[in-house]
C-alpha positions as CSV (number, residue, x, y, z in Angstrom):
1,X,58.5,64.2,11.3
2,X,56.0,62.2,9.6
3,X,54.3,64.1,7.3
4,X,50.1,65.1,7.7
5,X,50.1,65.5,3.7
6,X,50.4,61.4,3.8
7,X,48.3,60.9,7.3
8,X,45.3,62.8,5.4
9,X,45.2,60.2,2.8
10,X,45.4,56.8,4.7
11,X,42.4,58.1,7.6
12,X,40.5,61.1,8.7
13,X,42.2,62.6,11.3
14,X,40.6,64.0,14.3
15,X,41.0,67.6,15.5
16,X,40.3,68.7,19.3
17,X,37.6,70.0,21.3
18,X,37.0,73.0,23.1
19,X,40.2,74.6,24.7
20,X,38.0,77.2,26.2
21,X,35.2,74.7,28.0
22,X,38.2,72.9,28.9
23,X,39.8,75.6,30.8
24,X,36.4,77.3,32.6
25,X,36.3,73.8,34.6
26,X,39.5,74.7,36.6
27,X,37.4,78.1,37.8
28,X,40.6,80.3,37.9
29,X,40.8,83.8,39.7
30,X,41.8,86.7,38.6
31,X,45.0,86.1,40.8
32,X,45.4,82.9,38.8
33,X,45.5,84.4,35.8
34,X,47.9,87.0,37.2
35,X,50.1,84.5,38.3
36,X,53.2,85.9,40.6
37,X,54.5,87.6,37.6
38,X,51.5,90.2,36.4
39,X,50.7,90.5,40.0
40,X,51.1,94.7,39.4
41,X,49.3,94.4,35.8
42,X,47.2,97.9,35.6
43,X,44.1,96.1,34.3
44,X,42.4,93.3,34.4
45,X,43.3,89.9,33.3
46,X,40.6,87.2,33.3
47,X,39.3,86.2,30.7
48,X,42.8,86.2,29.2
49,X,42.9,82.4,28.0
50,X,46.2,83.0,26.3
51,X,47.7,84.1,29.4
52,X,47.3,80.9,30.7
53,X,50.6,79.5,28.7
54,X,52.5,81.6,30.7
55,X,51.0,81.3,34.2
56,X,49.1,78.0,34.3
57,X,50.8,76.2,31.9
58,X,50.4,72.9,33.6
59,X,46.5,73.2,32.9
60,X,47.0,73.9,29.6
61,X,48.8,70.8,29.6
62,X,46.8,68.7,31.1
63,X,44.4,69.9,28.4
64,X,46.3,68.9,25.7
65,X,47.0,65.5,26.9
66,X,43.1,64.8,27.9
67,X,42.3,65.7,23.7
68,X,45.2,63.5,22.5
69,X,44.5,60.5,24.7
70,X,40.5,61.2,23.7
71,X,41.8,60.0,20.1
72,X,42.7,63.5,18.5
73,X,45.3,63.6,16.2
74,X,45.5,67.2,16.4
75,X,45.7,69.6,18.9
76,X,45.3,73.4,18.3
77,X,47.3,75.9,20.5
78,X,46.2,77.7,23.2
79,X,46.5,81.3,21.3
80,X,43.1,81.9,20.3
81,X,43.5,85.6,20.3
82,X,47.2,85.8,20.3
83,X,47.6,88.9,18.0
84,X,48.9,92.4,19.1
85,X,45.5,93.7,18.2
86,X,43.7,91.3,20.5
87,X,46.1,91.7,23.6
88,X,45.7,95.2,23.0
89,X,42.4,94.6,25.6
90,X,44.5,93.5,28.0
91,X,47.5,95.9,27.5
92,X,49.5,93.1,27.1
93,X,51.3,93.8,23.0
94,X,54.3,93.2,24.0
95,X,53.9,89.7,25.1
96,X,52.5,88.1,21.8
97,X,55.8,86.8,20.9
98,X,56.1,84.5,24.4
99,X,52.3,83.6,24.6
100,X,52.6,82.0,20.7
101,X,55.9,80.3,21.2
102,X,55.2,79.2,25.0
103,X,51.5,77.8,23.6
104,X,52.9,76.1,20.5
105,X,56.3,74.5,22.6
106,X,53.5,72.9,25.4
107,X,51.2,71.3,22.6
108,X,54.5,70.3,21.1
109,X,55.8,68.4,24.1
110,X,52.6,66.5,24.4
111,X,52.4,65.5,21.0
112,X,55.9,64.4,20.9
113,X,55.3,62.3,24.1
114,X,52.2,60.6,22.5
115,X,54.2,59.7,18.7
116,X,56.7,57.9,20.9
117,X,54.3,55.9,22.8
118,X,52.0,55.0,19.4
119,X,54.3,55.9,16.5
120,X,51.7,54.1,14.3
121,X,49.6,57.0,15.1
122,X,51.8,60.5,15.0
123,X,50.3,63.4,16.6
124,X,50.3,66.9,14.7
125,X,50.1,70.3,16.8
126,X,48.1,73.1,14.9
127,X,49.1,77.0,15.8
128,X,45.6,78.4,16.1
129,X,45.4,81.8,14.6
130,X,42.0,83.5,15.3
131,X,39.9,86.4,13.7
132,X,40.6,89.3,15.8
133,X,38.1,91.7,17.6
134,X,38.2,93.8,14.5
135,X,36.9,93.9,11.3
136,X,38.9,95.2,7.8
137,X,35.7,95.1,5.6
138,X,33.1,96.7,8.0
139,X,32.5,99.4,9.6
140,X,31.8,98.9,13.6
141,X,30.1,103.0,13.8
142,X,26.8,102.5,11.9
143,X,26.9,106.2,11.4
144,X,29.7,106.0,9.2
145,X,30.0,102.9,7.0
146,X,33.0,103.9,5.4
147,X,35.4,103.8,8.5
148,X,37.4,100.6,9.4
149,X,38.8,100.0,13.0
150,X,42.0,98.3,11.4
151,X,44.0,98.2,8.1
152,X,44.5,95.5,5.7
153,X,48.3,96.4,6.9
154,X,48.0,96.4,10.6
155,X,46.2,92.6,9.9
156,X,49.1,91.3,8.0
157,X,52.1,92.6,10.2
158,X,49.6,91.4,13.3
159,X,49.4,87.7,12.2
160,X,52.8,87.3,10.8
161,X,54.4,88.3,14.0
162,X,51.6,85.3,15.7
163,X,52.8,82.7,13.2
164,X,56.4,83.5,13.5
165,X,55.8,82.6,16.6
166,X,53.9,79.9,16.5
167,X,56.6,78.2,14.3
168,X,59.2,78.8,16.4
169,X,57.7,77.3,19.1
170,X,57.1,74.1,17.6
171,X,53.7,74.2,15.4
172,X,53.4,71.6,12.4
173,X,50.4,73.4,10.9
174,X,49.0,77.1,11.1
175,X,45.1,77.0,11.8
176,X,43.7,80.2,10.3
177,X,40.2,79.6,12.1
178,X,36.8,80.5,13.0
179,X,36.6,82.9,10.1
180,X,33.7,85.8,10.4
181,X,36.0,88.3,7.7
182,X,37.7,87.3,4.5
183,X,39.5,90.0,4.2
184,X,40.6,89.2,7.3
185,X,41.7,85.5,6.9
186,X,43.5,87.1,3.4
187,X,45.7,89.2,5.5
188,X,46.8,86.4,7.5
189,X,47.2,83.9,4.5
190,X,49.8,86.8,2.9
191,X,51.5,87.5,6.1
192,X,52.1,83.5,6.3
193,X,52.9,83.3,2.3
194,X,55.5,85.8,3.1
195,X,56.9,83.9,5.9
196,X,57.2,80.3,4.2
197,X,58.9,82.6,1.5
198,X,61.4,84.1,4.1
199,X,62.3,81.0,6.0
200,X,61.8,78.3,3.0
201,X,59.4,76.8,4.7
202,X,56.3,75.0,3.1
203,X,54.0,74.5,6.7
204,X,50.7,73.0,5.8
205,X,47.9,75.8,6.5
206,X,44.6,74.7,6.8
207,X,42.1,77.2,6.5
208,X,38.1,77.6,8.7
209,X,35.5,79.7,8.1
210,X,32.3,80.6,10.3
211,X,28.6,80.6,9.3
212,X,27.2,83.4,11.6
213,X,23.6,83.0,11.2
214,X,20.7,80.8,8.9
215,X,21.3,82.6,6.2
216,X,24.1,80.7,5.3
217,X,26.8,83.2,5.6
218,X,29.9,84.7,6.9
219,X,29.6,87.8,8.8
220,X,31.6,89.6,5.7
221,X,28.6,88.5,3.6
222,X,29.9,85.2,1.4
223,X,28.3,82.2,1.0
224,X,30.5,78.6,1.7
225,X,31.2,78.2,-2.1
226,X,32.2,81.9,-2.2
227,X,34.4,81.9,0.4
228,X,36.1,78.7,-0.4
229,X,36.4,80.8,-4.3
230,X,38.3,83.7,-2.0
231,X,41.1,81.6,-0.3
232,X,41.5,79.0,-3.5
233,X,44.7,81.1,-5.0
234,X,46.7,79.9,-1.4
235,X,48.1,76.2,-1.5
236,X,46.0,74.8,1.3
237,X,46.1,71.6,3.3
238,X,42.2,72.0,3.9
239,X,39.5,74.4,3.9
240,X,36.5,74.0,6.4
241,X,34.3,75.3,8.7
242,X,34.1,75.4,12.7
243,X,32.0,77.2,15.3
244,X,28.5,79.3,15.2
245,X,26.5,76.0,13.8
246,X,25.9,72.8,15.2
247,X,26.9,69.8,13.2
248,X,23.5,69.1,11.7
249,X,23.2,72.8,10.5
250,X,26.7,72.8,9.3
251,X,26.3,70.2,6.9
252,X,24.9,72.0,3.8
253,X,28.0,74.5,3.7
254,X,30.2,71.3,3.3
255,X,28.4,70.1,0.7
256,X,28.5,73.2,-1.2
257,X,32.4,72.8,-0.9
258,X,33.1,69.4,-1.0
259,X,32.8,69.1,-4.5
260,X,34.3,71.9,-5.2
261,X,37.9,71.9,-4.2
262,X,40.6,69.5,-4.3
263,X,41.7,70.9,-1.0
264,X,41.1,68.4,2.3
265,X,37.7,69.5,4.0
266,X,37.8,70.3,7.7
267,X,35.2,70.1,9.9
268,X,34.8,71.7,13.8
269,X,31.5,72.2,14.7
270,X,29.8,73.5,18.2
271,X,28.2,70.7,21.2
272,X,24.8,71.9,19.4
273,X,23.5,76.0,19.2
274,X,23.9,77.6,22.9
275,X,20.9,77.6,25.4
276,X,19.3,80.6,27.3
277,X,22.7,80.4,29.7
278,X,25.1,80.2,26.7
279,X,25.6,77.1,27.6
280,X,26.1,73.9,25.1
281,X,24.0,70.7,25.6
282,X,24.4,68.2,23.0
283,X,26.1,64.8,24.3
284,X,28.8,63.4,22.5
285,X,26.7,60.2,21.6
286,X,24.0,63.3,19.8
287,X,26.8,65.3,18.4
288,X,28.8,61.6,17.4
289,X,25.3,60.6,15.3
290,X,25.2,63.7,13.3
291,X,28.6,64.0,12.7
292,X,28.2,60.2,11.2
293,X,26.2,62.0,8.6
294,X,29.0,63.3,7.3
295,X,31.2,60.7,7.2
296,X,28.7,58.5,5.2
297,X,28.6,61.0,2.8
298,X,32.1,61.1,2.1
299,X,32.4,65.1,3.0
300,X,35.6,65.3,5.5
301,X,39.2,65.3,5.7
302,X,39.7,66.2,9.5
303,X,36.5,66.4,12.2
304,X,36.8,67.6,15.9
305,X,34.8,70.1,18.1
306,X,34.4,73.8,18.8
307,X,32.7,75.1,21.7
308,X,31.0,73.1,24.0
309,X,33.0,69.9,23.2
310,X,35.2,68.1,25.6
311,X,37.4,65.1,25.3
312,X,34.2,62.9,25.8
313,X,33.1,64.1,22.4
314,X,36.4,63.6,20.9
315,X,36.6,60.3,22.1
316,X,33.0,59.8,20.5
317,X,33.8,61.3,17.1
318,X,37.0,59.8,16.9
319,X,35.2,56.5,17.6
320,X,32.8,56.7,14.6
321,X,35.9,58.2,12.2
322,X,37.6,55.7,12.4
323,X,34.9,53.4,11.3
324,X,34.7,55.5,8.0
325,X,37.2,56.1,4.9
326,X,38.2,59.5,4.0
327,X,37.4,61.8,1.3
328,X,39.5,61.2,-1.7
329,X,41.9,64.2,-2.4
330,X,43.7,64.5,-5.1
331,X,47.6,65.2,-5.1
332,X,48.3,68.5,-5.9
333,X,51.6,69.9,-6.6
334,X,51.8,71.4,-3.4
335,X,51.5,67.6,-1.7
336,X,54.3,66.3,-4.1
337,X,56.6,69.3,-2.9
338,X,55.8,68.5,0.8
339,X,55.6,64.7,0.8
């Protein structure tokens, strides 16, 4: 395989859009997401993205393929909330295993399909590893701030069993995204450590946080530079951030960073803040222009889209990228070991 640490440093690479905007257009029922298979499930199962890997897997396909022919580089895996402790909503723990290793092996066949056609260009499949529902450093019960819902523990055994997966099933790079918790994303970082220990494996990780509100911070209270501090002691790929902001409003947190780390700076911001619907209006031309910004400034490693985006955007962004030279990085140890 040819290797991202060498990929990073000759262009910035492009990351997908929205897998979730993606998959409302194709309006699937509840039987859809049943499938014949979950036909008898006890509860409900709409909603269930993930599922999709297993019972519409030719949409999540078709998905994949629309992102990497819009110009991404990377693709992210449909497995959002592919942890025990998020499935437990849908009574569906015992399946975590298939929906990782199912999700990662149909990114994987798409990617493969599109080196072959333009080797000059390889294409790289990220297993996307979400934040959970839960919290390890608040309390949910404002009565009694010193409860937790889950365990530092529970985390750790939670995402390695999702990465495991996601490895075996093809992935290139583990995406610990759309971080609201620290202690959280620390828990999933270990349980990954302890896996590349394991296996002798050194998988790039790249690593995004979320800024929840205008005061410039996660939900767990840290600022950018703060929580770029917290997750320094792990041999990244990148750090970054995605979701919650727009890319106008996200620009000051990757200038706090930027300067700051010799890790490669990611980048996935929302189509714009949502409206009165929830909906997300900025056009790709809008979004494209703001996302220019940062390129000017020399601030990214890898840009794409959270929610809202489609492949249009990606086609946009990855239109004024490639106009633009990356960030300087320099080697680390951990890039001389992998390249």
């Amino acid at each position: 395989m040819v290797n991202i640490y060498s990929e990073i440093q000759k262009r910035i690479l492009v990351l997908d859009g929205a897998m979730g905007t993606m998959l409302q257009q194709y309006n699937f029922t509840e039987e859809d997401f049943r499938g014949k298979r979950f036909k008898e499930h006890p509860c409900s199962l709409k909603g269930n993205n993930d599922l999709l890997s297993i019972t519409q897997p030719k949409a999540v396909k078709e998905v994949h393929y629309k992102y990497f022919a819009a110009g991404a580089d990377i693709v992210e895996t449909n497995t959002f909330s592919g942890t025990t402790i998020a499935m437990a909503d849908y009574q569906m723990e015992n399946l975590v295993y298939e929906l990782n290793y199912q999700s990662a092996k149909i990114a994987k066949e798409v990617a493969d399909e599109f080196t072959k056609k333009e080797p000059h260009k390889p294409r790289f499949v990220a297993g996307s590893i979400g934040p959970t529902n839960r919290t390890a450093s608040m309390s949910p019960d404002v009565n009694d701030p010193g409860y937790r819902a889950i365990t530092y523990n529970d985390l750790r055994i939670a995402y390695k069993q999702q990465a495991e997966a996601l490895l075996d099933g093809g992935a290139d790079i583990l995406l610990v995204e759309t971080v609201f918790d620290t202690l959280n994303a620390k828990a999933a970082l270990f349980a990954i450590e302890e896996i590349k220990e394991e296996r002798n494996l050194n998988v790039p990780v790249m690593v995004s946080g979320t800024i929840t509100d205008a005061s410039g911070r996660t939900l767990s209270g840290q600022t950018a530079e703060a929580f770029l501090i917290s997750i320094s002691h792990i041999p990244l790929l990148s750090v970054g951030f995605n979701c919650a902001l727009g890319a106008n409003l996200m620009q000051p947190h990757l200038e706090a960073i930027a300067s700051k780390t010799n890790f490669a700076i990611s980048a996935h911001p929302n189509a714009g803040l949502p409206n009165a619907f929830g909906e997300y209006d900025e056009s790709p031309q809008e979004m494209s222009v703001q996302i220019e910004e940062y390129l000017k400034k020399k601030l990214i490693n890898i840009i794409g889209g959270c929610c809202g985006t489609t492949p249009k955007h990606i086609t946009a962004i990855a239109e004024i990228a490639a106009k633009y030279k990356p960030r300087k990085i320099k080697e680390t140890e951990q890039w001389r070991v992998s390249v």
